[in-house]
Structure formats: C-alpha cells, structure tokens
C-alpha positions in Angstrom: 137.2 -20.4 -198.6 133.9 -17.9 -198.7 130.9 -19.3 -200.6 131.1 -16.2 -202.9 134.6 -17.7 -203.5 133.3 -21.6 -203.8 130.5 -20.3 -206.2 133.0 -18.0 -208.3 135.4 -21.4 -208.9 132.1 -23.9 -209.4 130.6 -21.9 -212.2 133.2 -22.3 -214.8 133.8 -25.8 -213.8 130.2 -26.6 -213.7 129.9 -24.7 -217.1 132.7 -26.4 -218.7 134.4 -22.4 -219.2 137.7 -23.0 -221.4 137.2 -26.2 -221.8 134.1 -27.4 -223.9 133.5 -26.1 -227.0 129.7 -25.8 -225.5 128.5 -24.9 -222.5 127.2 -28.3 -219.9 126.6 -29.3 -216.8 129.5 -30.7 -214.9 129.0 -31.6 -211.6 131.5 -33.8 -211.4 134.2 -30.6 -212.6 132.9 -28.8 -209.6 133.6 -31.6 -206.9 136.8 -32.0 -208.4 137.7 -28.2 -207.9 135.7 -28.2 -204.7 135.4 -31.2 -203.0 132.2 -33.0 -202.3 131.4 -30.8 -199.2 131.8 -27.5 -200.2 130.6 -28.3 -204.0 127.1 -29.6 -202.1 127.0 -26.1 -199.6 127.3 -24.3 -203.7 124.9 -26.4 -205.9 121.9 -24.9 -204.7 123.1 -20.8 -204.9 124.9 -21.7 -208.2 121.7 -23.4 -209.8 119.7 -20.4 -208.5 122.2 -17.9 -210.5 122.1 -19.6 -213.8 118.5 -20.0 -213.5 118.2 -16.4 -212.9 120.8 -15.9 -216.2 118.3 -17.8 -218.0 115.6 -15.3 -216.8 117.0 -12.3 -218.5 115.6 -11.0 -221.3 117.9 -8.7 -223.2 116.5 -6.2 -226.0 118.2 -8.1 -228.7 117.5 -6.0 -231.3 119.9 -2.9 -230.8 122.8 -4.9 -229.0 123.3 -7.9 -230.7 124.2 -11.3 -229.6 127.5 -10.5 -227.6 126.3 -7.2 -226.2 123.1 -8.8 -225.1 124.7 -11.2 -223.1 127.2 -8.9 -221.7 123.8 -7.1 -220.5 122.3 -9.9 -218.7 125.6 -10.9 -217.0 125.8 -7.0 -215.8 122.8 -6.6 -214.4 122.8 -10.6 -212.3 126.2 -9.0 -210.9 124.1 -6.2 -209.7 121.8 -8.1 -208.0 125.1 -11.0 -207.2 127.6 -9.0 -207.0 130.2 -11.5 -205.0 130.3 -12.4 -209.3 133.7 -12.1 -210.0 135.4 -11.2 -213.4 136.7 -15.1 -214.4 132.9 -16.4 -213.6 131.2 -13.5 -215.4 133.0 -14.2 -218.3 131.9 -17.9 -217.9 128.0 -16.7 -217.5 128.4 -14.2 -220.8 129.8 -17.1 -222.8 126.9 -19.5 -221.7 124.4 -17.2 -222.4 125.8 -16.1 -225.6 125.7 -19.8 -226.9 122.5 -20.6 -225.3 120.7 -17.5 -227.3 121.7 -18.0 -230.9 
C-alpha cells in the first residue's frame, strides 16, 4: 500500500472513528490495521496532520460548530489532499468534539 493509503486507514484507527464515543489516541488500533512497520513509516505524517487540524481556526461565529469543522477539514485536504472521504470524516468528527 501507498503512504497516502497507510495514513487514510491509521487516522480513524488512531482516532478511534466509529468506535469511541470520543475521539483518542490509539496507537495500538493503528498497528493492528497496519502492522508495526508501516504504522511506524505513518506516525510521524499522521501526527503532523492532526496537529495541523488543531491549528485551524474557523470563524465560529457564522458557521457553527459542524460547519466549522467541516471548514477546517476542507481546507487541510487542500493543503493534504491524498485525505480521502472515510478519514475526513474522521478529522471533522474530532474536531467537532474537540471545539465544544
């Protein structure tokens, strides 16, 4: 598999996507979709896309919660754009929780 491919699979897992109730970190989730090799050659470019998630800073007042964090995810993909739909929906749920 690609490392776009690697990092669009360890997000959710590492996220705990459809599974918590919360969003975590779950390294162990991403070996065990991975493997311990290609979950090490991810940690780094994963960590460095939620950290720039974390970075965004959404006008909050006209869009809302839900929109807001549909915003930020939008404009990572732009400059991330191997994102793909099922780990963008994955980053829009964490950041939705993580700004209430």
């Amino acid at each position: 598999m690609s490392e776009a491919a690697d990092i669009n699979t360890a997000i959710p897992a590492y996220l705990g996507y459809q599974r918590a109730s919360h969003p975590q970190t779950d390294w162990p989730a991403v070996v065990g979709a991975l493997g311990i090799a290609r979950a090490q050659a991810v940690e780094i470019p994963m960590l460095r896309i939620l950290g720039a998630l974390g970075d965004m800073q959404p006008d909050w007042r006209p869009l809302g919660l839900w929109k807001g964090s549909e915003w930020a995810v939008r404009a990572l993909r732009k400059a991330h754009p191997g994102i793909d739909d099922r780990a963008a929906k994955a980053l829009v749920w964490a950041f939705s929780c993580n700004n209430r």
